[in-house]
PAMAR-854988 format. One line per 5 residues: number of its first residue (from 1); their letters; for each residue x, y, z of N, C-alpha, C. Coordinates in steps of 0.05 Angstrom, whole numbers, padded with zeros to 5 digits. Layout:
N
NUM	A	X,Y,Z,X,Y,Z,X,Y,Z; ...
This chain:
226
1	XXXXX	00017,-00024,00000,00000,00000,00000,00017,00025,00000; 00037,00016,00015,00059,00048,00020,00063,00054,-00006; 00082,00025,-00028,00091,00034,-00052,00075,00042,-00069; 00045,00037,-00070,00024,00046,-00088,00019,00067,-00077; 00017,00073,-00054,00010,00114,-00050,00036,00124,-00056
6	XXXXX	00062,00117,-00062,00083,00131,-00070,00081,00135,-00102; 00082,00122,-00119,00076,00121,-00149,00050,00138,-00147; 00035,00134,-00136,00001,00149,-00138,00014,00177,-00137; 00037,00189,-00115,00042,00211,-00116,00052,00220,-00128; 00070,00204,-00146,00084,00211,-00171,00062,00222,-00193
11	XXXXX	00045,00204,-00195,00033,00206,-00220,00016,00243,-00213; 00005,00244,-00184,-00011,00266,-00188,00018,00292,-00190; 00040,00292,-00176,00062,00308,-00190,00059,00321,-00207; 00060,00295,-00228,00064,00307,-00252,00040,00309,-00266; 00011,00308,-00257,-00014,00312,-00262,-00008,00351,-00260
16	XXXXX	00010,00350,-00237,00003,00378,-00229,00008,00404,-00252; 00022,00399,-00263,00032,00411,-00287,00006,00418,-00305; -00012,00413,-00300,-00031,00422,-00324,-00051,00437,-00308; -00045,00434,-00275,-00060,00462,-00266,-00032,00481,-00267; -00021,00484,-00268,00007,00498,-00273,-00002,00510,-00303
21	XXXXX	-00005,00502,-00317,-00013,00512,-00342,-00035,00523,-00344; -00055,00521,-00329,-00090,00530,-00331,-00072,00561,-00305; -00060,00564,-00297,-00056,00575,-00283,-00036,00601,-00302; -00026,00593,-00307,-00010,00603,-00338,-00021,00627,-00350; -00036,00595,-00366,-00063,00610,-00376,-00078,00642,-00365
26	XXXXX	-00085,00634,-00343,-00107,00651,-00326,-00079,00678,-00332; -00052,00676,-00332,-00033,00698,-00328,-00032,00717,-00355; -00034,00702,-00377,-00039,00710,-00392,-00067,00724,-00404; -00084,00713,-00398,-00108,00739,-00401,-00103,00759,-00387; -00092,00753,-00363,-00092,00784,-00340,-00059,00796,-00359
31	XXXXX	-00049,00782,-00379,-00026,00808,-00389,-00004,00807,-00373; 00001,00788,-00352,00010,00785,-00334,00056,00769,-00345; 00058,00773,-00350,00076,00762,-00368,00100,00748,-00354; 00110,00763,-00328,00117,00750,-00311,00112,00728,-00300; 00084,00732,-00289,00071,00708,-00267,00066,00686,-00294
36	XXXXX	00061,00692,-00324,00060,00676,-00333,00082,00658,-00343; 00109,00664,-00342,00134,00645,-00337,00134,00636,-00304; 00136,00646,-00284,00136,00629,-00263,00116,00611,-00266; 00095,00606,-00270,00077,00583,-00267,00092,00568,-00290; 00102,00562,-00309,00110,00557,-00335,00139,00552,-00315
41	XXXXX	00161,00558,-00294,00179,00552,-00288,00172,00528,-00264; 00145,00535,-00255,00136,00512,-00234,00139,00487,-00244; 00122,00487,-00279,00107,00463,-00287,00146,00455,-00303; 00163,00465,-00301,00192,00462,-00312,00204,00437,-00292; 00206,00452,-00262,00213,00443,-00248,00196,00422,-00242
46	XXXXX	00179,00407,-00245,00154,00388,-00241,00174,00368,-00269; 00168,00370,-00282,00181,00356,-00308,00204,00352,-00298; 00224,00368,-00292,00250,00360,-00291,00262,00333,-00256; 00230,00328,-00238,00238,00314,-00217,00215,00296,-00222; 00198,00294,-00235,00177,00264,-00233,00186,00248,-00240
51	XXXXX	00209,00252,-00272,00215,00223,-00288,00240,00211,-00259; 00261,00229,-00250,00277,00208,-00231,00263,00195,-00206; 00236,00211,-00198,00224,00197,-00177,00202,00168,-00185; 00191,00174,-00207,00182,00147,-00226,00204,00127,-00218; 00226,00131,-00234,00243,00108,-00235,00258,00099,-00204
56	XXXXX	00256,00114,-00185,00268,00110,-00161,00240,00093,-00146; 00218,00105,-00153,00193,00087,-00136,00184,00069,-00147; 00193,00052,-00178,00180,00044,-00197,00159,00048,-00205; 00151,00059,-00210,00120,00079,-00219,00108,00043,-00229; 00119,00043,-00251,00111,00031,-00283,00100,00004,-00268
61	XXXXX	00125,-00010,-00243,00120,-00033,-00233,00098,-00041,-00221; 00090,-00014,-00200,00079,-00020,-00178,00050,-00015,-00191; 00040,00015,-00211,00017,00023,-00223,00025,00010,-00242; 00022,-00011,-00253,00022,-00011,-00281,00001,-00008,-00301; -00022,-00003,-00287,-00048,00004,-00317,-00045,00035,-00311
66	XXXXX	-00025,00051,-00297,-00028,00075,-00310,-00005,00086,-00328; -00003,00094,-00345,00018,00103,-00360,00036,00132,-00351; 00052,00133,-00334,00064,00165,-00336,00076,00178,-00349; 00090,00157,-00370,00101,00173,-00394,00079,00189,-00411; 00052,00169,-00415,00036,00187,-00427,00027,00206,-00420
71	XXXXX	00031,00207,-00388,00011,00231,-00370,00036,00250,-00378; 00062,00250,-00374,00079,00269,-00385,00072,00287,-00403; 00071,00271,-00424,00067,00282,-00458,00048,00289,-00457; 00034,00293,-00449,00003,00312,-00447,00008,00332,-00429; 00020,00334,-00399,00021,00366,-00388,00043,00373,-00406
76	XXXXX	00067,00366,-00417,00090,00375,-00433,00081,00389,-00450; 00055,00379,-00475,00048,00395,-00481,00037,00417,-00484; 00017,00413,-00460,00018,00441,-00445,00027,00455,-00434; 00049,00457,-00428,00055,00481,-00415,00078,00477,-00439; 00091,00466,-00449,00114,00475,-00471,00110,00487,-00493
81	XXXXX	00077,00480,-00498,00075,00482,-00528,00040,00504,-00520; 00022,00488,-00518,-00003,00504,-00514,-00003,00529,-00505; 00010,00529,-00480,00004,00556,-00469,00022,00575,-00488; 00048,00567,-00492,00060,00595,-00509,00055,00598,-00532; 00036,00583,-00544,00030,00593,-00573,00005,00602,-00564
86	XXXXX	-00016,00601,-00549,-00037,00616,-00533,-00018,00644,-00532; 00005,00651,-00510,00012,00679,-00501,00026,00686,-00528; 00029,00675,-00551,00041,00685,-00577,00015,00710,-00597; -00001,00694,-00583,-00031,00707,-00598,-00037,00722,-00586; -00031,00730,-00555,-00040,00762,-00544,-00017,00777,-00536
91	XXXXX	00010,00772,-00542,00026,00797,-00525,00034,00807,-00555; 00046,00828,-00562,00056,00842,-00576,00084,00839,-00581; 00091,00806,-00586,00114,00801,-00606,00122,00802,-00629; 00095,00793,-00640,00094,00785,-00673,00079,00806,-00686; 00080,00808,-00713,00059,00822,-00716,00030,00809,-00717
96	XXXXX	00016,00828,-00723,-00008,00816,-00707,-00025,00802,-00728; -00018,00809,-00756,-00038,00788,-00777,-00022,00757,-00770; 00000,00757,-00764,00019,00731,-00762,00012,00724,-00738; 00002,00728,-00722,00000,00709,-00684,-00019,00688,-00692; -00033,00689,-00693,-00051,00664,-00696,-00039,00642,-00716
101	XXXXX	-00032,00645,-00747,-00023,00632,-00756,00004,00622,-00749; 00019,00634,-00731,00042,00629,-00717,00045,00604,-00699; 00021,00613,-00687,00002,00596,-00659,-00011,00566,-00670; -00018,00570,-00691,-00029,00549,-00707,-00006,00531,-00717; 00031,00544,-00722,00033,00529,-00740,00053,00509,-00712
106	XXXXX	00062,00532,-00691,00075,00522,-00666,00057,00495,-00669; 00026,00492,-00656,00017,00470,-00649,00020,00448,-00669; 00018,00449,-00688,00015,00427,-00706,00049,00418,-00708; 00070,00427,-00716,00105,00426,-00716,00102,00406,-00686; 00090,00414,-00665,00098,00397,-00637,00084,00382,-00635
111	XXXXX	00061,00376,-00648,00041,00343,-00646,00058,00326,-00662; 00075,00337,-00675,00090,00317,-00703,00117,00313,-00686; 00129,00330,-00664,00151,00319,-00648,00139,00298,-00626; 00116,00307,-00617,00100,00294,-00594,00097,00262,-00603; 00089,00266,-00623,00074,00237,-00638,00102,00215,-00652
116	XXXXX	00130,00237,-00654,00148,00215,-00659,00161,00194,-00650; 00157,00173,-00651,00172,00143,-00636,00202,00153,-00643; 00211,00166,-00656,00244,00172,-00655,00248,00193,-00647; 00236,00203,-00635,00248,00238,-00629,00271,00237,-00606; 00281,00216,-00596,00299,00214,-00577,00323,00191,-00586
121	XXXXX	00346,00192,-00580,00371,00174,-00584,00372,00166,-00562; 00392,00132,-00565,00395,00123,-00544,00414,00140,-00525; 00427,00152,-00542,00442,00177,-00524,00420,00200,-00503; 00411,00194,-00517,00388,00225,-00498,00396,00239,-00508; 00393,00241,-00532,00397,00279,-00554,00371,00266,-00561
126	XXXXX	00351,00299,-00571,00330,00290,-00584,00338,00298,-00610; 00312,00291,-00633,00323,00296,-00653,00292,00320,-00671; 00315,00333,-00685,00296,00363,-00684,00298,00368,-00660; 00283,00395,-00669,00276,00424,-00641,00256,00408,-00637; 00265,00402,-00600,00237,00394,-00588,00222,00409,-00576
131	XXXXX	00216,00420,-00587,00181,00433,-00580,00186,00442,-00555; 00207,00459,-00540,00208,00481,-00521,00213,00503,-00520; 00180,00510,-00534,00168,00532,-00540,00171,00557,-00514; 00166,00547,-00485,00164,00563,-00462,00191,00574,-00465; 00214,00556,-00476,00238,00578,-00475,00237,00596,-00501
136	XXXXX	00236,00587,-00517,00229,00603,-00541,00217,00640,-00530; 00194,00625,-00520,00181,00646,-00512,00193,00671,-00490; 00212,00653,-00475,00224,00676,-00456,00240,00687,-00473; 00258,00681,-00491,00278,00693,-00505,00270,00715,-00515; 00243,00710,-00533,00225,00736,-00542,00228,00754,-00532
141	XXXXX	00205,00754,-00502,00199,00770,-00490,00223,00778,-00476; 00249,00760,-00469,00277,00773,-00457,00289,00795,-00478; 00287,00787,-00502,00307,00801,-00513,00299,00826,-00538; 00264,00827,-00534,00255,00838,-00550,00261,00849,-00576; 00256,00821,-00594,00269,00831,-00621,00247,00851,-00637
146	XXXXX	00248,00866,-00656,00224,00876,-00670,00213,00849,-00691; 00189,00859,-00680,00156,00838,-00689,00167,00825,-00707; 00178,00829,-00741,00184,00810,-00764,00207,00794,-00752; 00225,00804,-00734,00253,00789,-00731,00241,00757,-00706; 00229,00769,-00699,00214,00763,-00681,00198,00725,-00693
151	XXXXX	00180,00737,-00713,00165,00719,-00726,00185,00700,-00742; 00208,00715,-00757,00221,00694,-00769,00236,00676,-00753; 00243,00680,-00726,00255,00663,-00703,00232,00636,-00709; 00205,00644,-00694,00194,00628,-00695,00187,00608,-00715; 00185,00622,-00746,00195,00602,-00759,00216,00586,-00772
156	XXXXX	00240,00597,-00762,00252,00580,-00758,00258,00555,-00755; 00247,00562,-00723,00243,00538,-00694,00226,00512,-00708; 00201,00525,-00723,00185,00508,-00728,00190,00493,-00747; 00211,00500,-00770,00224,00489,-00793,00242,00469,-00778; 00253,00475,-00757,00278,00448,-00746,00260,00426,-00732
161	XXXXX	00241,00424,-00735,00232,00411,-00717,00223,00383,-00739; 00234,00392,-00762,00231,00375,-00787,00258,00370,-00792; 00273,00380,-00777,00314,00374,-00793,00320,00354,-00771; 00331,00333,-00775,00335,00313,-00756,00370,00316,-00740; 00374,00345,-00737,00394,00353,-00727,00387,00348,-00694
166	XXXXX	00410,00341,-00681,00410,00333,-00655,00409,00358,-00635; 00386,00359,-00611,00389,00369,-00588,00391,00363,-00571; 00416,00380,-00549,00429,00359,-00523,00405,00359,-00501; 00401,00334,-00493,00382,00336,-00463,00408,00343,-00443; 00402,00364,-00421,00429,00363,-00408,00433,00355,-00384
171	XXXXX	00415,00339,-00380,00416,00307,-00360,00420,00292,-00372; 00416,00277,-00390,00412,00253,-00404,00437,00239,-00417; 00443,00265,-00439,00475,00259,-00448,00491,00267,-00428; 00512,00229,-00440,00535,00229,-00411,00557,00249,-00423; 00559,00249,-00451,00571,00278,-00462,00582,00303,-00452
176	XXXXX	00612,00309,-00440,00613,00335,-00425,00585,00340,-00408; 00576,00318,-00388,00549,00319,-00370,00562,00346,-00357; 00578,00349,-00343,00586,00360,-00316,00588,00379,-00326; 00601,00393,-00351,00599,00428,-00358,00572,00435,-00364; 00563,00414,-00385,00540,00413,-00399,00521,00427,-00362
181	XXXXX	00512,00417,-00344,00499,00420,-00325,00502,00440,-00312; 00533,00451,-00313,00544,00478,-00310,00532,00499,-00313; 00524,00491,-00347,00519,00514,-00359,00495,00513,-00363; 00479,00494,-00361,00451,00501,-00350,00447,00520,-00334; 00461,00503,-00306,00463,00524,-00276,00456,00554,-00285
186	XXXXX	00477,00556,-00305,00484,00582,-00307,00454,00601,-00326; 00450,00586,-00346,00417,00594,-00357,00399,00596,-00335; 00397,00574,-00326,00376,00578,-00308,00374,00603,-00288; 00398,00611,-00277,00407,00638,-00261,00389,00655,-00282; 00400,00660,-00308,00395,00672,-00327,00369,00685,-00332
191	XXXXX	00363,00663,-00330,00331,00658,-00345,00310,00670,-00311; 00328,00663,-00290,00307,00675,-00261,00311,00697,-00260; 00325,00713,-00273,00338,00743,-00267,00320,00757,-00295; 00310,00741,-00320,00300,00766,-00335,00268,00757,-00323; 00260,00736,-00309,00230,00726,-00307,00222,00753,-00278
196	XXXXX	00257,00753,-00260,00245,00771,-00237,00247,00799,-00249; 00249,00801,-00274,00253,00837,-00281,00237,00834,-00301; 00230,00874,-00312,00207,00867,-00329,00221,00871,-00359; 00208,00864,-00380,00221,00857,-00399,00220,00881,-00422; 00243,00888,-00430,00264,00867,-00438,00289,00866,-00420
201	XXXXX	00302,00844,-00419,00324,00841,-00398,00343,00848,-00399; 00356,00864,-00379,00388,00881,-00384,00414,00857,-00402; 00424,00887,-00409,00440,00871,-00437,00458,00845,-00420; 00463,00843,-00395,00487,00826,-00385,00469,00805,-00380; 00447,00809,-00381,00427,00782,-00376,00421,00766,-00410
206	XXXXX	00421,00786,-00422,00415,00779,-00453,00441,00761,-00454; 00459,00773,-00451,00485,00765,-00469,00489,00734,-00447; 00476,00731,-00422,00490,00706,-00412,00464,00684,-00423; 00442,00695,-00434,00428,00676,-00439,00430,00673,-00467; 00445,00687,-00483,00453,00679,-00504,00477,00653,-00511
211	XXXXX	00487,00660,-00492,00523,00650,-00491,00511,00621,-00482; 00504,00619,-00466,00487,00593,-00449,00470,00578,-00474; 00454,00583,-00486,00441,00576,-00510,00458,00569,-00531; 00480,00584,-00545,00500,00582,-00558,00505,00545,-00563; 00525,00548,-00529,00534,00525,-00519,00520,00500,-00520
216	XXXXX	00493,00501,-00516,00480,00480,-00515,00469,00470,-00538; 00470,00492,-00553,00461,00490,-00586,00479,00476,-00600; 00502,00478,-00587,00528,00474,-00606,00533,00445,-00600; 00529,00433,-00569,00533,00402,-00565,00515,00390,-00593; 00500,00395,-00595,00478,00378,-00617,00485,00389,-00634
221	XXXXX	00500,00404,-00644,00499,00409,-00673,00523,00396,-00675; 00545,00400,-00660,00569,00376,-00656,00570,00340,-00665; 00551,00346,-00657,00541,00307,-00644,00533,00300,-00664; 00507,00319,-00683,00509,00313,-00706,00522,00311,-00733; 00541,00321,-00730,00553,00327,-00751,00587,00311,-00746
226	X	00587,00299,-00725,00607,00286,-00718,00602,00258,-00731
């Protein structure tokens, strides 16, 4: 009974993430742009500790008619993908005949990463841009590009998500793990310093969340091309 209320708590965990997103949500009608990355940094941090507590409690063993990988991929896509192509269609990044079709094309690009049986290596690089749109979206709003520069980012993003170029997970790959995690560290600093200020983010915040991105861009483009 103990180990089935332990997995049970796993699973609602990571259930939680999609009030994390309805929560989001609610930030974004109020215009709220801040509070709508912290809830979006909650449902981050929720993702980044259910999968090692699954595997430490045996989720899979003990529940086995419930699936948590699937319960994953359903708040993932909410809060990675839904909500920021939702806050793409009301804040004043894009221009404004392009948000919706923007929003439209985000969702459909990440049901086609969502729905891939290969989107991951036995390495733990995924393959294409996986559909982490919520960072996408801070970069935006961090670094405020003007509206067209803006839009072409995004499609970009949405074009790689079709190139089977490698992205580093930076837990996953044993790959320079220890800098690689470093320099997370160091984003993540990054990324709490333009969410606690209002946007756009001072240039020493820009430039370390650039440099940070760089780096991590560059393991997978490495990996691939190696």
């Amino acid at each position: 009974m103990i180990a089935r209320l332990g997995a049970a708590s796993v699973h609602l965990l990571t259930a939680s993430g999609a009030v994390l997103a309805l929560l989001a949500l609610r930030a974004v009608h109020d215009g709220d742009w801040q509070m709508m990355f912290v809830w979006l940094s909650a449902a981050l941090v929720v993702d980044a500790v259910d999968g090692p507590l699954a595997r430490r409690l045996a989720v899979t063993t003990v529940l086995p008619r419930f699936s948590g990988e699937r319960l994953d991929l359903i708040v993932d896509y909410l809060t990675y993908v839904a909500v920021p192509a939702f806050a793409l269609t009301e804040a004043q990044l894009l221009p404004e005949a392009a948000r919706l079709p923007a929003a439209a094309a985000i969702l459909l690009s990440s049901l086609f990463h969502v729905a891939d049986l290969k989107s991951k290596t036995e390495e733990g690089y995924f393959v294409g841009f996986p559909a982490i749109w919520n960072i996408i979206l801070l970069y935006l709003f961090a670094l405020n590009f003007p509206p067209y520069v803006s839009l072409a980012i995004v499609a970009i993003f949405v074009l790689l998500t079709f190139v089977p170029m490698l992205s580093v997970h930076p837990f996953r790959v044993a790959r320079l793990r220890p800098f690689t995690c470093l320099v997370t560290a160091l984003w993540a600093g990054a990324a709490a310093l333009a969410i606690a200020n209002p946007f756009p983010s001072p240039l020493w915040v820009q430039a370390l969340m650039i440099l940070t991105a760089l780096y991590l861009a560059g393991v997978g483009l490495y990996r691939s091309l190696a």
